[in-house]
FIKOLZA-1660 file (N, C-alpha, C; in steps of 0.1 Angstrom, whole numbers, plus 5000, padded with zeros to 4 digits):
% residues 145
   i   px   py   pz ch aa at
   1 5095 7281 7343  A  X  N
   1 5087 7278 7332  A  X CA
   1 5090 7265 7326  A  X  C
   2 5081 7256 7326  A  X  N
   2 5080 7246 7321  A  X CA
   2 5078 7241 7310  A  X  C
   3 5089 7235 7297  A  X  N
   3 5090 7241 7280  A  X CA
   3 5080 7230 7276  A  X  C
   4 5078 7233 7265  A  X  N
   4 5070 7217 7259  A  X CA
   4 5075 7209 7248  A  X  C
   5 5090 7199 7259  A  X  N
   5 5095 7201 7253  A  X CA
   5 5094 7189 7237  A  X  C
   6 5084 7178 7237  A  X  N
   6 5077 7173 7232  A  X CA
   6 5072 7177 7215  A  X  C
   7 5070 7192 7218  A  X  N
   7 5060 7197 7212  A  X CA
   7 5073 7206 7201  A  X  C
   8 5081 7209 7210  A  X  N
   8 5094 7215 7203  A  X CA
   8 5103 7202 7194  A  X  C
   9 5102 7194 7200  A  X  N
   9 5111 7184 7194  A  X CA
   9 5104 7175 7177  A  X  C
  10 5089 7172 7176  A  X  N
  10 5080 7173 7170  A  X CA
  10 5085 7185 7155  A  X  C
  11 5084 7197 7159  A  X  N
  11 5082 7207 7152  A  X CA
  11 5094 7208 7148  A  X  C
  12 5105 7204 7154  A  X  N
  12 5117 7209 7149  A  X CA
  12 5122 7197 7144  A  X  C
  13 5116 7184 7140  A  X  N
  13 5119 7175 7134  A  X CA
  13 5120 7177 7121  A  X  C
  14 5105 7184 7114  A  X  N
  14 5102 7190 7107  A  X CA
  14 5109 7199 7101  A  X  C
  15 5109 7209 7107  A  X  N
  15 5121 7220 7102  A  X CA
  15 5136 7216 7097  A  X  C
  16 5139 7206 7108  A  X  N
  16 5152 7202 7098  A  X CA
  16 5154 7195 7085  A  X  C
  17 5137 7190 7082  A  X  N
  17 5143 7186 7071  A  X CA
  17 5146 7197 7060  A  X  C
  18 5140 7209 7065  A  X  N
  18 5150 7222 7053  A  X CA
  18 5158 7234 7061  A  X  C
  19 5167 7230 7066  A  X  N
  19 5174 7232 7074  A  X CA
  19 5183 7248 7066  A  X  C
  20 5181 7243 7054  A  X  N
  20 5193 7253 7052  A  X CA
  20 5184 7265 7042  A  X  C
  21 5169 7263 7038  A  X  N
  21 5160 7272 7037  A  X CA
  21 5151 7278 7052  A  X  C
  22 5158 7270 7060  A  X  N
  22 5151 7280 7077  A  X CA
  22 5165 7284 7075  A  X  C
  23 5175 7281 7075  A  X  N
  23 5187 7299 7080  A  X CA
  23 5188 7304 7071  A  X  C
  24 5188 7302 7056  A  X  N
  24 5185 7314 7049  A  X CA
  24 5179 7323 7049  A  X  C
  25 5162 7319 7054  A  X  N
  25 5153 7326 7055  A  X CA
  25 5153 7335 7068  A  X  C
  26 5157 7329 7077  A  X  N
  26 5160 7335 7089  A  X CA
  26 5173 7351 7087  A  X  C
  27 5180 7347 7081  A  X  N
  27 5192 7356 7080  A  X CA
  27 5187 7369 7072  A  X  C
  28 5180 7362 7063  A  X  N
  28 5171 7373 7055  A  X CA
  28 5162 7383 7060  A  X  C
  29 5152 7376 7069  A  X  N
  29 5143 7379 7077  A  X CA
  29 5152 7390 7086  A  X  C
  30 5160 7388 7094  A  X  N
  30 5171 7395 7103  A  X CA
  30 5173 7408 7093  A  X  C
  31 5185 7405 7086  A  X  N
  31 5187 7417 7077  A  X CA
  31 5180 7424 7074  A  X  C
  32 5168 7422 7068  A  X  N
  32 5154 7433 7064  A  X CA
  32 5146 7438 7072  A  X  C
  33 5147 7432 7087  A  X  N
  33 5135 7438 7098  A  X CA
  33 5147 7448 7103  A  X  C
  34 5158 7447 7106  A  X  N
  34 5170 7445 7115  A  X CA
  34 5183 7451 7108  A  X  C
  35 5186 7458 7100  A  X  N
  35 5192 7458 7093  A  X CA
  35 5206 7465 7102  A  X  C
  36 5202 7468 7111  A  X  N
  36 5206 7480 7123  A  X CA
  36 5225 7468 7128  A  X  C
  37 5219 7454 7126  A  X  N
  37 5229 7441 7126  A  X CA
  37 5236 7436 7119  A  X  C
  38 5238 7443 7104  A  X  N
  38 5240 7436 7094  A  X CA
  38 5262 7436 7096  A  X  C
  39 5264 7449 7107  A  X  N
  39 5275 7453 7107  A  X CA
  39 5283 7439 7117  A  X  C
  40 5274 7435 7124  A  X  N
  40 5278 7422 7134  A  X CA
  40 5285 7412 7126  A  X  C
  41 5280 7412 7109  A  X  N
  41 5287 7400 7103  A  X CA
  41 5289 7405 7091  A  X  C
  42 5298 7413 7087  A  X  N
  42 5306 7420 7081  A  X CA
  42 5319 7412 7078  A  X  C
  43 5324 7407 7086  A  X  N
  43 5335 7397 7080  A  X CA
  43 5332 7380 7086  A  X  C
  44 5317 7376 7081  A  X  N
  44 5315 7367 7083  A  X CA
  44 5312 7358 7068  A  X  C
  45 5316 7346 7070  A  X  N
  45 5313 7338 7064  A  X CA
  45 5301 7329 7060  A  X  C
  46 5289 7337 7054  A  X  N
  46 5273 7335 7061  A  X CA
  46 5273 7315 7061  A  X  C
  47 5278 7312 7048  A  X  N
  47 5273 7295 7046  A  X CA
  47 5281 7289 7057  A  X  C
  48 5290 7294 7063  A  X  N
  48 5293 7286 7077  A  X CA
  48 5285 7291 7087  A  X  C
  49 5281 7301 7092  A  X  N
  49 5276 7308 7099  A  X CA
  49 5262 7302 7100  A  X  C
  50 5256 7302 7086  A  X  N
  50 5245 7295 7087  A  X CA
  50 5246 7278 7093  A  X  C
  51 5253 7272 7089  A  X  N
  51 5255 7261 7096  A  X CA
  51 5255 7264 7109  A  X  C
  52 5268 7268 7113  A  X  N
  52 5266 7271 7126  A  X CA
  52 5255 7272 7135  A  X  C
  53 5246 7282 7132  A  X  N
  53 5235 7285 7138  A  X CA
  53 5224 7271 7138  A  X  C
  54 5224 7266 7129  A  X  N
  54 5217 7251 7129  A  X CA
  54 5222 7239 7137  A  X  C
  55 5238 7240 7139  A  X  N
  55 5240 7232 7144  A  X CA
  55 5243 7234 7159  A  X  C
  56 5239 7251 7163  A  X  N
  56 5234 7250 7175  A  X CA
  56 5218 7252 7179  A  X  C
  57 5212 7249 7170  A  X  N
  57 5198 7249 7174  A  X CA
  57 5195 7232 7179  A  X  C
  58 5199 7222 7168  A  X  N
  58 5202 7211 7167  A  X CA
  58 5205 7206 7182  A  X  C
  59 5216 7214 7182  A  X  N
  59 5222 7212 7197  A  X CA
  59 5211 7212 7211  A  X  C
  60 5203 7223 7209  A  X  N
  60 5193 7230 7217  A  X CA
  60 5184 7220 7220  A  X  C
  61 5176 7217 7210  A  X  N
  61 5164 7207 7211  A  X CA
  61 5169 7194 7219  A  X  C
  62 5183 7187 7209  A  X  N
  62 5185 7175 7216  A  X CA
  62 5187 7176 7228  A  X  C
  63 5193 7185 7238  A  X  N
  63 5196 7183 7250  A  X CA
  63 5185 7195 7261  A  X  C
  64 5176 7194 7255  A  X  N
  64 5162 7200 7265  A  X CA
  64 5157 7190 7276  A  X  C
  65 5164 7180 7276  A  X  N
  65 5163 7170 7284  A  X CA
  65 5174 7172 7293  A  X  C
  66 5180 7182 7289  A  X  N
  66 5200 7177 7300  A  X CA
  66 5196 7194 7307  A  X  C
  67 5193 7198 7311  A  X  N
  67 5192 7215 7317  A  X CA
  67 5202 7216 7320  A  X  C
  68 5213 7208 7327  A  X  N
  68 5225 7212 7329  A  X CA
  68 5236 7217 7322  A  X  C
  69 5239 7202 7314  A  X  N
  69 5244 7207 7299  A  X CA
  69 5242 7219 7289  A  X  C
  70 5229 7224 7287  A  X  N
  70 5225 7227 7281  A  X CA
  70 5225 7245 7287  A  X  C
  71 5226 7247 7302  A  X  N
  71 5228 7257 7306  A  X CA
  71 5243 7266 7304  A  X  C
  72 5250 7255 7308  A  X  N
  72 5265 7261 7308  A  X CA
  72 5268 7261 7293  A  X  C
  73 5264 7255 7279  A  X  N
  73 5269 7255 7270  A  X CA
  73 5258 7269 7266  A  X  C
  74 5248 7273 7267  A  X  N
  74 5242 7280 7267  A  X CA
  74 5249 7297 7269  A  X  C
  75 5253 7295 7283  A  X  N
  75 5259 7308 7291  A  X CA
  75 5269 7309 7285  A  X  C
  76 5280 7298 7277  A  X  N
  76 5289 7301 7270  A  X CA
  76 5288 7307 7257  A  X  C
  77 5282 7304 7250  A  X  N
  77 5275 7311 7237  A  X CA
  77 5273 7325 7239  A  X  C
  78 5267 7327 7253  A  X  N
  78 5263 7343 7253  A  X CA
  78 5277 7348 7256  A  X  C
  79 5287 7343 7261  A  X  N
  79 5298 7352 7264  A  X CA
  79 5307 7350 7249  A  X  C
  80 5306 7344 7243  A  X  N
  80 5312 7344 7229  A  X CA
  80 5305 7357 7218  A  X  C
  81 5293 7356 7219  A  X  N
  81 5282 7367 7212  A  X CA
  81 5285 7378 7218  A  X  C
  82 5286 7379 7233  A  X  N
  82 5291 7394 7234  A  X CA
  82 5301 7398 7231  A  X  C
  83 5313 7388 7226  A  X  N
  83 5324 7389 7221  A  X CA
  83 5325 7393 7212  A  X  C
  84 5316 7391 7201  A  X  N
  84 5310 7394 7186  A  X CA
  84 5310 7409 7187  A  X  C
  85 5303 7413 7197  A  X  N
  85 5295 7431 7196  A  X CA
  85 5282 7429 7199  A  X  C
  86 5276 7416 7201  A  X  N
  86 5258 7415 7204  A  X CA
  86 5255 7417 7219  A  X  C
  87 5245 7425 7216  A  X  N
  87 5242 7436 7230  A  X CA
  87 5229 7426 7232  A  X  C
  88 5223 7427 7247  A  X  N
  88 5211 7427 7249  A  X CA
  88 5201 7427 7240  A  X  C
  89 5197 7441 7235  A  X  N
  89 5187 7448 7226  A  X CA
  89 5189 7440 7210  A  X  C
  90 5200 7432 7210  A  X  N
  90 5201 7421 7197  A  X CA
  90 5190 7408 7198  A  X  C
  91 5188 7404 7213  A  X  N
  91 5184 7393 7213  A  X CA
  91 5167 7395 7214  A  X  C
  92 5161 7402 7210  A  X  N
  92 5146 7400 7206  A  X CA
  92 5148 7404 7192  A  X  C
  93 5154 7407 7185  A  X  N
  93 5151 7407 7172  A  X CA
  93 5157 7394 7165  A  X  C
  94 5166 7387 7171  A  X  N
  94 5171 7372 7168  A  X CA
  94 5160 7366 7165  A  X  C
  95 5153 7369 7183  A  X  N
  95 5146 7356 7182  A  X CA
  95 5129 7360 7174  A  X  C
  96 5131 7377 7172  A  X  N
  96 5116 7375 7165  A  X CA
  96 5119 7366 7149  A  X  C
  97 5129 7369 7146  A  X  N
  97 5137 7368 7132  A  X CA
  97 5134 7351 7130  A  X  C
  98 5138 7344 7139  A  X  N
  98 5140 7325 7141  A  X CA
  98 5123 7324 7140  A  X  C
  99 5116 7329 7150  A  X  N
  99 5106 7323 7149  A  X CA
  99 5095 7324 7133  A  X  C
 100 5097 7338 7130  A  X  N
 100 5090 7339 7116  A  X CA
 100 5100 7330 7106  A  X  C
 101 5108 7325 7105  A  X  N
 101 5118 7314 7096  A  X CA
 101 5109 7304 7101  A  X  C
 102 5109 7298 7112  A  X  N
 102 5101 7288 7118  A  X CA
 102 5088 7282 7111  A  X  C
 103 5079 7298 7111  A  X  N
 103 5067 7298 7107  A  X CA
 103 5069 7297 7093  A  X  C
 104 5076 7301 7082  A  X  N
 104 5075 7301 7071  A  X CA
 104 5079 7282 7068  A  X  C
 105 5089 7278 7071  A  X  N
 105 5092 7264 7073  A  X CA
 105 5082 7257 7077  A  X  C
 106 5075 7256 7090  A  X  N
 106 5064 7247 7089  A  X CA
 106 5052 7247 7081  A  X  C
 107 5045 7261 7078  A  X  N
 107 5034 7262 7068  A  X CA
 107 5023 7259 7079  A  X  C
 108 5017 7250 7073  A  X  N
 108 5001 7252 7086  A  X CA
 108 5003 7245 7098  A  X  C
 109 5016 7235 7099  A  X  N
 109 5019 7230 7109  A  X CA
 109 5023 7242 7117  A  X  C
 110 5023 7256 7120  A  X  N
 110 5031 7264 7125  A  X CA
 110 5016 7270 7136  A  X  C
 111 5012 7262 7149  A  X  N
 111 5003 7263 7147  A  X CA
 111 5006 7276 7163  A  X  C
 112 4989 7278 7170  A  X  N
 112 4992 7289 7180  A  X CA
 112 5004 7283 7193  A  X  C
 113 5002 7268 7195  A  X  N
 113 5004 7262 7202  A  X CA
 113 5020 7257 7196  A  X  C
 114 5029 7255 7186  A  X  N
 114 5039 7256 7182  A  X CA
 114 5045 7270 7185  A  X  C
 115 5034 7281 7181  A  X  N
 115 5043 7292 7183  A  X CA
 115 5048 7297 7200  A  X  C
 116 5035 7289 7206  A  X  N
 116 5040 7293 7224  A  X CA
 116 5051 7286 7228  A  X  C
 117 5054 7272 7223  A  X  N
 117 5063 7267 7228  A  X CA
 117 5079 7271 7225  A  X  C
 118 5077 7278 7210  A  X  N
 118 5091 7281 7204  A  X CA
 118 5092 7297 7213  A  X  C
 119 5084 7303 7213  A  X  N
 119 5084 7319 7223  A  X CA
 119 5090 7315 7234  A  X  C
 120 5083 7305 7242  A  X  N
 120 5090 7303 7253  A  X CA
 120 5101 7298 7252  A  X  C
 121 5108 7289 7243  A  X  N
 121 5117 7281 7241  A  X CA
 121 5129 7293 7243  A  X  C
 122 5126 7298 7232  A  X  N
 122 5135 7313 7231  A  X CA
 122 5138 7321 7241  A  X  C
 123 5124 7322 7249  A  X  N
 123 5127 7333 7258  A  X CA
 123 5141 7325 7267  A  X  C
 124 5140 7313 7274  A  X  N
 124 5145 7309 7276  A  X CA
 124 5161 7308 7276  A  X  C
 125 5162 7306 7261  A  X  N
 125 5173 7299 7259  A  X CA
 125 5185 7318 7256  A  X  C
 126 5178 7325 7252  A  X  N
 126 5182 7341 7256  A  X CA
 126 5186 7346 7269  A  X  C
 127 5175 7344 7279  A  X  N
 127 5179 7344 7293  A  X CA
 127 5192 7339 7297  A  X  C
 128 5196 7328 7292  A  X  N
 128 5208 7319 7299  A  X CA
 128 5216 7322 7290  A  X  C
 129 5219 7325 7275  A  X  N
 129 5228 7335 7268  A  X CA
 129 5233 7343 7277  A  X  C
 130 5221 7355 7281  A  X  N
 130 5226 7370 7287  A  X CA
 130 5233 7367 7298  A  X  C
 131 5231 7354 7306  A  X  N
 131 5234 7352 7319  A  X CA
 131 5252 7349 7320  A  X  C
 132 5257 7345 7308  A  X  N
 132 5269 7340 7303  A  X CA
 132 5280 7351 7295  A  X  C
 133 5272 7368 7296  A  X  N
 133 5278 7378 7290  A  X CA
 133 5281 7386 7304  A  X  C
 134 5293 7395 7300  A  X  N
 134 5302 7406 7309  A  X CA
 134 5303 7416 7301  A  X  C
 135 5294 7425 7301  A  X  N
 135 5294 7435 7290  A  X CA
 135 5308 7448 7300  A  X  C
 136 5316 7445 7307  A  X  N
 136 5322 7455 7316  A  X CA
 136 5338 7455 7298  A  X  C
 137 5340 7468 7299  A  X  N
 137 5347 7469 7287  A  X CA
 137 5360 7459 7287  A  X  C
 138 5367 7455 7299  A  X  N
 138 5376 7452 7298  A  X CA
 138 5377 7437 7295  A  X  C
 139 5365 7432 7293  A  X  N
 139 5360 7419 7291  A  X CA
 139 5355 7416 7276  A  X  C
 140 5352 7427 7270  A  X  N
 140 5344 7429 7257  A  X CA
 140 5358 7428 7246  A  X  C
 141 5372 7420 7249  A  X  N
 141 5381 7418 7236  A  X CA
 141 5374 7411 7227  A  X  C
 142 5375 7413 7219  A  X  N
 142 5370 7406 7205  A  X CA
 142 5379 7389 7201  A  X  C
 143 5371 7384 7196  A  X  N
 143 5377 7369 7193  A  X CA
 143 5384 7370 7179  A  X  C
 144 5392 7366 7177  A  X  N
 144 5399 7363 7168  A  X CA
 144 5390 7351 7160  A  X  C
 145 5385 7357 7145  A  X  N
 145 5378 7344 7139  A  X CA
 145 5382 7334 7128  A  X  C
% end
């Protein structure tokens, strides 16, 4: 699948300029559709966390141009997240969660044609997560945070 990635980079120019009302909103959105997750970050520190998650989205867009880069840092994220406790069945409610933040951040720029590209972006960028997890128990130690 071929991303758009033009059309992502555009949109998410935009988004960052409220960068820290899309992860709020996002986290929120999570917690209230999702609540089933809220135990994943129980001893989390949300205003770093939230960073975090921006500064790997950040990360995402800039290097949609490097597929290589962008794979292996990718596949490592998902083996850190399953380190967390995040299963499979976490990663469609993430990404329904990001994209309605998305939509609320852009307003009418949030158009059908932003939303396919961020869907697919997602689908994507989840795929090569999962691909970088070992859910076999002996592999599932937890990280020290």
């Amino acid at each position: 699948m071929a991303l758009n990635v033009e059309l992502l980079e555009s949109s998410f120019a935009q988004i960052k300029v409220n960068s820290s009302k899309v992860t709020k909103q996002f986290y929120t959105v999570l917690f209230t559709d999702y609540p089933e997750v809220q135990p994943l970050f129980a001893n989390t520190n949300m205003e770093k966390q939230r960073k975090q998650l921006f500064q790997s989205l950040v990360f995402t867009v800039n290097n949609l141009g490097k597929p290589d880069v962008l794979s292996n840092t990718l596949r490592s994220l998902g083996t850190r997240h399953a380190w967390y406790g995040v299963l499979p069945q976490h990663y469609p409610m993430v990404g329904s969660s990001l994209l309605k933040a998305f939509e609320v951040s852009l307003g009418t720029a949030w158009t059908p044609d932003v939303q396919q590209a961020w869907t697919e972006a997602y689908e994507v960028v989840a795929q090569l997560m999962l691909e970088g997890t070992d859910y076999s128990p002996e592999r599932l130690v937890p990280i020290v945070k």
